[in-house]
N, C-alpha and C positions, 0 to 999 in steps of 0.2 A: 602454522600452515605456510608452505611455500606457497609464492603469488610471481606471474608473469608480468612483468613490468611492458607494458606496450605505448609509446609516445605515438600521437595521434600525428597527423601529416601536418607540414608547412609548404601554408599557401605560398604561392608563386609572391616574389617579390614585389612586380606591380598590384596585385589585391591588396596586399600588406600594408603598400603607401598609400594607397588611394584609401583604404578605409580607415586608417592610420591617418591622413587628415581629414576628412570628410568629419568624424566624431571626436576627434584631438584625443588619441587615447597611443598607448607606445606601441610596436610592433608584438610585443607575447600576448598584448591583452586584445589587438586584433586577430590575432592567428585564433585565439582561445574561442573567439564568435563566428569569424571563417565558419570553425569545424561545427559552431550548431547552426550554421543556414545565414548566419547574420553576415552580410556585404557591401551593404546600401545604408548610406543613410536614411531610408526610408524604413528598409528592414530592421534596422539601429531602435528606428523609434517604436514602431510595432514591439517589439521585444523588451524597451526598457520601460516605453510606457503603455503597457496593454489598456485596450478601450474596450467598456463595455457595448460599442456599439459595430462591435467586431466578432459578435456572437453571433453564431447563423442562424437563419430564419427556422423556426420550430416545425412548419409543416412541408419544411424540405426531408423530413424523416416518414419513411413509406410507414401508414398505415397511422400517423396523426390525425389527419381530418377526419377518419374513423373513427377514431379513440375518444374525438373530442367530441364530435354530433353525437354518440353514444351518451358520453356525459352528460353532455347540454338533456337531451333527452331524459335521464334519470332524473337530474334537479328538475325541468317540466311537469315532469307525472310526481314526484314527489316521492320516488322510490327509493329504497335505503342502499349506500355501496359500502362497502367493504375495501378499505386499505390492506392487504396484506405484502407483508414482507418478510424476508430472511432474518434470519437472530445474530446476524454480525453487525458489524460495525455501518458498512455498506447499507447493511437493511432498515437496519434501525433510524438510520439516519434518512432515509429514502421515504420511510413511512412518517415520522416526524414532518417532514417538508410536503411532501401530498396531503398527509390526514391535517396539518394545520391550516394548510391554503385554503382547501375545500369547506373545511369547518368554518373558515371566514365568510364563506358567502355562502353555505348552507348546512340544515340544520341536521339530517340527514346523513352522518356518517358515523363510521367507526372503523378501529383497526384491530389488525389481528396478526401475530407473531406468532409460528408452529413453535412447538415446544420438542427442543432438539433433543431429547430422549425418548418422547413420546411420540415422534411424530417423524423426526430427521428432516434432510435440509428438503428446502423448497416447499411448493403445493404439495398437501397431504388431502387423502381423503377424508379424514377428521375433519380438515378446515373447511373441505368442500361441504360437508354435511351440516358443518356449524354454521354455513352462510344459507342453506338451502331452511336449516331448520331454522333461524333467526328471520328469516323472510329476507335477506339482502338480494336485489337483482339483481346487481352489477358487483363484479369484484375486480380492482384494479392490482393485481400483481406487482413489486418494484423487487428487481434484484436476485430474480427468478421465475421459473416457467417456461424457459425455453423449449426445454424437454418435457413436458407434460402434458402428455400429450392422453393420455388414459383420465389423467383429475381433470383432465379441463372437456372431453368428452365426456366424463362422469354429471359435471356442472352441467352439461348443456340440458340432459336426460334430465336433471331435475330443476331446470328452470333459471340458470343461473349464469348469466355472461361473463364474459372476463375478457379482461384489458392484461397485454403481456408488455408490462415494460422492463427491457433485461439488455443485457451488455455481454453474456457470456456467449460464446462458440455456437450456433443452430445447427441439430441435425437435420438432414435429410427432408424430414417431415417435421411441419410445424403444429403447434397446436389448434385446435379448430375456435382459435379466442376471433371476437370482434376486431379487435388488431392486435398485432404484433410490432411493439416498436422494442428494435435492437439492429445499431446502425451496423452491423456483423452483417446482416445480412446480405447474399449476394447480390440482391437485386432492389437491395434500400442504396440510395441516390446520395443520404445524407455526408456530406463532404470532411464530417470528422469520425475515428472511429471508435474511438478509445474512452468516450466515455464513464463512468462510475454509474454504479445502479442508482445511487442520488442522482446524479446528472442527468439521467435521460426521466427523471423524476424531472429532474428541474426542466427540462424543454417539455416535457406534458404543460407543469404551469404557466408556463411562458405561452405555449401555445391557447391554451387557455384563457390566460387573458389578454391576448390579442385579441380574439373573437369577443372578448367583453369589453372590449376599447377600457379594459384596466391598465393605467401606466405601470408600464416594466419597473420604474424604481420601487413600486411595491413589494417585488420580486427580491429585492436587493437585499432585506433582510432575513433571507433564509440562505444566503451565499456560505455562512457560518457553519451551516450541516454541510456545503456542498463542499467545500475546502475541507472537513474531516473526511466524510467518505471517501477523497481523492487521493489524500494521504495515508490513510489508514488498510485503502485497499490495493493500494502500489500501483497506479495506475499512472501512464506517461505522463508527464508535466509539460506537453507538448500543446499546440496550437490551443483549441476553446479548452483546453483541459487549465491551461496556463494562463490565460488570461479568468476565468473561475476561479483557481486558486487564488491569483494575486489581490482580487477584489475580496475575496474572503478571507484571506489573511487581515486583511482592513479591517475587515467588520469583525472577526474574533477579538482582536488586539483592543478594539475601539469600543465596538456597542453590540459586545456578543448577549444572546439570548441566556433567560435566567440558569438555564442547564449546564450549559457550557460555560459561565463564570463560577459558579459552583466547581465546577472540573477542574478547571484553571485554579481556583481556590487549592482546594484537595491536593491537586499536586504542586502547592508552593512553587509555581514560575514566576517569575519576578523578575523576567525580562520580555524582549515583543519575545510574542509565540512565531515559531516558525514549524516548518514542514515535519522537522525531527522530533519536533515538542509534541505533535500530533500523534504522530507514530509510538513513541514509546511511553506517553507519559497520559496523553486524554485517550489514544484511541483503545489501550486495553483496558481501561476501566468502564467505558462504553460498549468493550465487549465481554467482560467480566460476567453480567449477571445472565449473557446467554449460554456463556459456554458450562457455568456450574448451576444456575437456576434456571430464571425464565426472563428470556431481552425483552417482555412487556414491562420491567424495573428500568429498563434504556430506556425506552419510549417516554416513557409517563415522566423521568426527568430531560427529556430534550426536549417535551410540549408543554414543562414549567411556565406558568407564567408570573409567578412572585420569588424573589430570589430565596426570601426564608424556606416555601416549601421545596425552590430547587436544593439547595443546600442540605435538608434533612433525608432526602432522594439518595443527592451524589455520595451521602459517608456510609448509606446502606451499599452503593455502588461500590464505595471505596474498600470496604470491609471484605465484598465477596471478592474484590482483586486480589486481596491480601492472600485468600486461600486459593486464589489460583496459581499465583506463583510458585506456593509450597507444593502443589501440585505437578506445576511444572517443572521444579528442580528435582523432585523427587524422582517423578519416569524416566527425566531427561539421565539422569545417572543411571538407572535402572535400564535403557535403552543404551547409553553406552557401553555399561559392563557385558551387556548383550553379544554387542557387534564384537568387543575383546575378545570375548571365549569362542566366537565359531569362526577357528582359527581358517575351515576351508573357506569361507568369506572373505576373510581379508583382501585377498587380490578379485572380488568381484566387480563388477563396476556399476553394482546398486544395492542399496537397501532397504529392504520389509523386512517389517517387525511386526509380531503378534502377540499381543498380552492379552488374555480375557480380560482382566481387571482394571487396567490401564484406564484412566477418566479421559472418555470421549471429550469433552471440551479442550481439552488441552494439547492433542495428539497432535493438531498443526505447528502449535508452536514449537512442538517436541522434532516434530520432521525439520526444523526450520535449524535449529538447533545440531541436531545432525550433520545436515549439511553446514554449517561452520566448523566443525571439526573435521568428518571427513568430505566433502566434497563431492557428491554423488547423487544425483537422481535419487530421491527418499520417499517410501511410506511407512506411515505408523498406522498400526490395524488394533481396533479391540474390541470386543465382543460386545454388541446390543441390540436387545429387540430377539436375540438366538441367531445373529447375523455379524460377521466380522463388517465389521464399519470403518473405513478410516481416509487421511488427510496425506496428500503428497505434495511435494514442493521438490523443487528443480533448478539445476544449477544454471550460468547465464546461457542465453540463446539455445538451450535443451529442450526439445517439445514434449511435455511430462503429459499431456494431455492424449497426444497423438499415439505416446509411446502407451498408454493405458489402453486408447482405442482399439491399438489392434491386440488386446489380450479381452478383448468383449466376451468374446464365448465363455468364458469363465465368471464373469462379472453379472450381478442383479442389476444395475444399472452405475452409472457413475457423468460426473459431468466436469466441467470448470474451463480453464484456459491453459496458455502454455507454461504460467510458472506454478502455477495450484490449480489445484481438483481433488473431488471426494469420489471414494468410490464404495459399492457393497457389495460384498460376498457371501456364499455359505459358506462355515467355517471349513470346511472339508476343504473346500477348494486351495486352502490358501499356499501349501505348500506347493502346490501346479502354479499357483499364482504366482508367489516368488518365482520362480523357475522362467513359468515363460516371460516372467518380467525382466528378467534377467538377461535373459536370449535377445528379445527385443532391443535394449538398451545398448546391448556388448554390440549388434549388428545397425545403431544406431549413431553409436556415438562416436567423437571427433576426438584428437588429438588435443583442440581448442576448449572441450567441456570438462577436461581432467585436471585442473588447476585455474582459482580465480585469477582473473584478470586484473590489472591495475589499470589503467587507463590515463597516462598521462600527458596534460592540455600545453606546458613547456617547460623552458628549464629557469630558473631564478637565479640570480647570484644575491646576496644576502641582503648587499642595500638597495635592492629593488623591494625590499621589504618593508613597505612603509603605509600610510593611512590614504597618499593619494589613490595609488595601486588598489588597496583594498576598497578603497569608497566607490569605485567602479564594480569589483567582483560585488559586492554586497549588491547593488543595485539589479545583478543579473538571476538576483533570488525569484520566486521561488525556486529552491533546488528539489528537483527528487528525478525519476526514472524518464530517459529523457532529454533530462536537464540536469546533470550530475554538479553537485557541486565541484567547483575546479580544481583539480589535482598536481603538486606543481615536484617536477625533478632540482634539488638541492644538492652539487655535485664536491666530493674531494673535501668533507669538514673532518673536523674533531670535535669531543665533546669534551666540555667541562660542566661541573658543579651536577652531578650524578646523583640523583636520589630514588632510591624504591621506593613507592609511596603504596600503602595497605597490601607491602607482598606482591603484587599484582602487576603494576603499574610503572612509567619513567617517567620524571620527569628532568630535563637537563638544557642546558644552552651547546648552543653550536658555534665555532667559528671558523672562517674560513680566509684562505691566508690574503693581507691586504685589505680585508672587507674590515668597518667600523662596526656594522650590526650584529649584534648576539643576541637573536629572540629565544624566549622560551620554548624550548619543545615539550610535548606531552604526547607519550607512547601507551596507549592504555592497553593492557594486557600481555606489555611488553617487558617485563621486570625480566624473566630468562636472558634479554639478550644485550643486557647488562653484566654478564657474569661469560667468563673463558670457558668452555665444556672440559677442559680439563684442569684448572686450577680455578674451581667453583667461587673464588673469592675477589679475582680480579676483574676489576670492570674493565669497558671498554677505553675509558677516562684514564686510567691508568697506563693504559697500554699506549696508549696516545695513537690507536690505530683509526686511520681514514676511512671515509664511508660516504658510500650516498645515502640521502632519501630520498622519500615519495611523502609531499602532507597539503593538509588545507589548509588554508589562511584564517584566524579566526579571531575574534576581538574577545578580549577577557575585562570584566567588571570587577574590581576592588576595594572597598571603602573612596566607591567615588569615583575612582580612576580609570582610566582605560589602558590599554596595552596590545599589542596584536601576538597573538600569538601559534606556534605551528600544532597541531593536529599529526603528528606520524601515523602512514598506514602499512609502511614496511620501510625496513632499513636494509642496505645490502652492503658485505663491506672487501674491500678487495683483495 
């Protein structure tokens, strides 16, 4: 895939010095903080040492003190609530962190996870019926419900409150709950907005126990679910979002709950856990058993409370990941040979896909996938329930949500944000669907959304490559959306000591004329661009031909040792 290389601005020379001494760091590694907000040394320290006492007040979010005299209320009468949340990673985690709190100071609860084939995403009438017929009077929502606006009128008729705590996009009309907390809202006050469905989980508890003069560091260990759902559901690594993660990276690394070391287990990490660790390695096997069975298997191993029964949990967990993957590689081919043959497509500038048989649980990662190869606004659709169902994901700064909305009249409902959303259809419709999705996008879309972006923080020359440099990027973790890990332009090298590693993969040394340093690089998935396109045999090495790149900086672990090494995320060469 071709990528647009873009180098982000350089601050004015007096910023550069002034914060350049103020933190005694060199001129590229001020520029690199300039560009995310950092200029002060005040802002310097906010940023390298986030404080938990930098979190905002919980009932600055519209419709908390509602939410919580509600509660208070139920525990008085001694009425039963109901935790209900989404079957992803987000949800599970949201209901784990509400339904454990509660359960600490009363006896009164239980949770409940819709069964995504039975039921599909969100509040379902089923669940509503399951709380009315269990006798629960209060249902606290995490992670959905914004739009339900029919289930949560359904609850009322039959005697059943609900509590909306959600993060995704509000229509128009909200649901007729006790409160609504989701700081989206136009006319919620709350000064952050970006949230995770765990998170504004996590300010219910918080507000909660403020009114029970329970100390907050009580709080502090359920930060472990709060840093997967933030990871796991891509959400900005920005202001309270960042300083949450950074404390719950603490706490995973340190003194994670029986569930989560179990996970950590499972997937043989054996260095600290960071944001990527979450993402690819704990967060799909915590969404493993919702996408192919049922995420009440998440739950029950994140509110473990002995490691042996977490452990016997997570290899049930780890088992249905296995079969998701084969799932997932399986469509994901079967979805590209797709888009190959309908050759009037090719020059389209989106993709829907419909299979009847295609496995619902895995259709996002399938969209996700997609878009890595070609680059485009994506859905995958497949037949359930006698309803085309499916999962859309969107390239950077592309509003996939907006571009859905206005194809409504064709749509049973759909919801999400701007890089994901679910939507349903009757199968009839879909080819009108395609189309006008189509239309929409073509009269939507930039110049800017037609190729990924690189984004690059400056330029390096080779012996600026060393452990001081690095010891500072490392400290500007956590990285994710937001807060990108830093990308740096390496200009006019050659490579020597050229290896294909599993077909796939490069790894090689660079040097550059004058310079002492020759780190490792590592190009993953870059083995083609080791080879001449017309004398398939000569490498680059060979040819002794110049080039730039674009990579991260990264530390490697060895029988003991350490090493810094580069990350390549494109090569170009002149």
């Amino acid at each position: 895939m071709e990528y647009v290389w873009k180098p982000k601005p350089i601050a004015a020379q007096s910023a550069l010095e002034k914060l350049s001494k103020e933190i005694n760091v060199n001129p590229t590694l001020a520029n690199v903080l300039i560009n995310r907000g950092v200029e002060s040394f005040e802002q310097a320290k906010d940023y390298f040492r986030p404080s938990l006492s930098q979190l905002h007040d919980p009932y600055l979010m519209k419709g908390m003190q509602e939410a919580v005299n509600r509660i208070e209320e139920a525990i008085r009468d001694e009425q039963k609530i109901l935790v209900y949340g989404d079957y992803d990673v987000d949800g599970t985690t949201a209901v784990s962190l509400v339904y454990g709190f509660l359960k600490g100071i009363y006896p009164h609860v239980d949770f409940y996870i819709p069964d995504r084939y039975k039921e599909g995403y969100g509040i379902s009438e089923r669940g509503v019926r399951y709380a009315s017929d269990e006798n629960f009077s209060l249902v606290i929502a995490l992670d959905c419900g914004i739009k339900a606006i029919e289930k949560v009128a359904l609850a009322k008729e039959l005697g059943v409150d609900f509590i909306i705590c959600d993060h995704h996009t509000p229509g128009e009309i909200l649901p007729a709950a006790i409160a609504v907390l989701d700081a989206k809202q136009t006319d919620c006050q709350y000064p952050y907005k970006e949230l995770s469905g765990c998170g504004v989980g996590f300010k219910l508890i918080q507000a909660i126990a403020k009114r029970r003069n329970i100390d907050e560091s009580a709080l502090y260990g359920y930060l472990d679910l709060v840093v997967v759902s933030i990871a796991a559901d891509i959400v900005p690594i920005t202001g309270e979002n960042r300083i949450l993660a950074y404390y719950g990276l603490d706490r995973i690394n340190n003194t994670p709950r029986p569930g989560l070391k179990a996970l950590i287990l499972r997937s043989k990490i054996e260095k600290d856990i960071g944001i990527s660790d979450i993402v690819f390695k704990i967060g799909p096997r915590i969404n493993a058993s919702g996408r192919l069975e049922h995420a009440k298997a998440s739950v029950e191993l994140l509110i473990s409370t002995e490691l042996d029964e977490a452990l016997e949990r997570a290899k049930v967990v780890d088992e249905v990941n296995a079969t998701r993957r084969n799932f997932d590689e399986n469509i994901t081919r079967e979805a590209f040979e797709m888009i190959a043959a309908r050759e009037e497509e090719q020059t389209w500038n989106s993709t829907v896909l419909f299979k009847e048989d295609w496995h619902k649980g895995v259709i996002g990662i399938v969209a996700s996938r997609c878009i890595e190869k070609y680059y485009r606004p994506t859905i995958i659709l497949t037949e359930s329930n006698s309803k085309a169902t499916g999962s859309a994901r969107s390239v950077v700064d592309f509003n996939i949500y907006e571009a859905i909305a206005e194809c409504s009249d064709l749509l049973d409902q759909f919801g999400g944000h701007k890089y994901a959303a679910g939507l349903t259809l009757s199968v009839d419709k879909v080819p009108a669907f395609q189309a006008k999705f189509e239309e929409v996008v073509r009269n939507r879309i930039e110049e800017v959304h037609r190729k990924p972006v690189i984004e690059i923080d400056g330029e390096l020359l080779l012996d600026q490559i060393n452990y001081r440099f690095y010891n500072i990027l490392k400290q500007m973790a956590p990285f994710g959306p937001g807060n990108p890990e830093p990308i740096f332009k390496i200009s006019n090298v050659q490579a020597e000591d050229v290896v294909i590693l599993k077909e796939k993969h490069l790894r090689f040394k660079i040097v550059q004329d004058g310079q002492l340093t020759t780190p490792v690089c590592l190009g993953f998935g870059m083995a083609d661009r080791a080879k001449d396109p017309d004398l398939t045999t000569v490498n680059f090495l060979r040819s002794r031909m110049r080039f730039d790149l674009v990579a991260e900086m990264r530390e490697n672990f060895f029988r003991d040792k350490s090493s810094l090494q580069l990350y390549v995320k494109d090569i170009k060469f002149d």
